[in-house]
C-alpha positions in Angstrom: 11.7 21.4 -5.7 9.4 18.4 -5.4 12.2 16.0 -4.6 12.9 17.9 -1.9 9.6 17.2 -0.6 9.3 13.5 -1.8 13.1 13.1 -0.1 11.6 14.7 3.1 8.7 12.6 2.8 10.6 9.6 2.4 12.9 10.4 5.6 10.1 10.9 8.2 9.2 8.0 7.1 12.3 5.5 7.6 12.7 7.5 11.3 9.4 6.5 12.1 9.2 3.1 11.1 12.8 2.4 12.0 11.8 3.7 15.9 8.3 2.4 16.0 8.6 -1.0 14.0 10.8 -3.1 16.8 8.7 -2.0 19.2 6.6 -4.8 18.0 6.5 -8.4 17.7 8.4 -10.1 15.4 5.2 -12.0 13.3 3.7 -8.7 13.3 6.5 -7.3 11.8 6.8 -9.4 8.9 3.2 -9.4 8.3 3.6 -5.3 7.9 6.4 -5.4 6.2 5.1 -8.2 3.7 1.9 -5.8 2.9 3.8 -2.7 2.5 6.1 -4.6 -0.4 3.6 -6.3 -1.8 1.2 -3.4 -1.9 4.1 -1.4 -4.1 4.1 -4.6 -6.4 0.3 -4.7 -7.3 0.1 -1.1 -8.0 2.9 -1.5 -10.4 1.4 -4.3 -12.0 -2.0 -2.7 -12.4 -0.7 0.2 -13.7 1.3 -1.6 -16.2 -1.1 -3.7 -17.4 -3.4 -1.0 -17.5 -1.7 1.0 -19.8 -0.4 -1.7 -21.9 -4.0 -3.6 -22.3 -6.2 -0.1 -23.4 -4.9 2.6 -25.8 -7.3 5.1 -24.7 -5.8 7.3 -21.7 -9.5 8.2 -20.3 -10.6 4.5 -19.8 -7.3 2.9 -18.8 -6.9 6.0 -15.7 -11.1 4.7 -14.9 -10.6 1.1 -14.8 -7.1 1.5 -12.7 -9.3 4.2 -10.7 -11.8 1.4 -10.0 -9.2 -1.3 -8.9 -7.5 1.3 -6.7 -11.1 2.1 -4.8 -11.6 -1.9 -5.1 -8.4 -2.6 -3.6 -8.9 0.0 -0.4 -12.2 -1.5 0.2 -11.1 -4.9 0.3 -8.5 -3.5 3.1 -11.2 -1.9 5.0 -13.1 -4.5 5.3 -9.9 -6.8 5.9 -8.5 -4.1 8.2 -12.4 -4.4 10.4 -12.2 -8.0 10.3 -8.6 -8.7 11.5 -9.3 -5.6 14.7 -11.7 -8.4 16.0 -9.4 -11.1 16.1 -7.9 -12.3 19.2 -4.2 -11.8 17.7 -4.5 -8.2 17.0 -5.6 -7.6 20.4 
């Protein structure tokens, strides 16, 4: 049943993006679609190397919880910072 959901998910999704995304400039675009690929890549990476570096479950899941709250702070924060810049506006 849940890959109904993730399928569903993953449709409403490519309808929105595909409708909303060339409404847009082009350099914004690629800067969009850039972050949503790479931020797929380090997520992967981190949990890979979390779970291949530590053996215990409990510490590896705390340390990858800790980069993941790092990691959405840093975009905050990024996210504040660019919404000031004469290009986003």
């Amino acid at each position: 049943m849940w890959c109904f959901k993730f399928s569903g998910a993953n449709l409403v999704n490519i309808a929105v993006t595909s409708n909303i995304y060339p409404r847009f400039p082009n350099r914004y675009m690629k800067t969009c679609l850039i972050g949503e690929g790479m931020s797929a890549v380090i997520g992967d990476i981190l949990q890979i190397g979390m779970v291949s570096i530590f053996d215990d479950i409990t510490i590896s899941s705390l340390i990858y919880f800790g980069f993941g709250s790092f990691l959405i702070a840093v975009t905050m924060a990024l996210t504040y910072y660019v919404s000031k810049t004469p290009y986003f506006q």
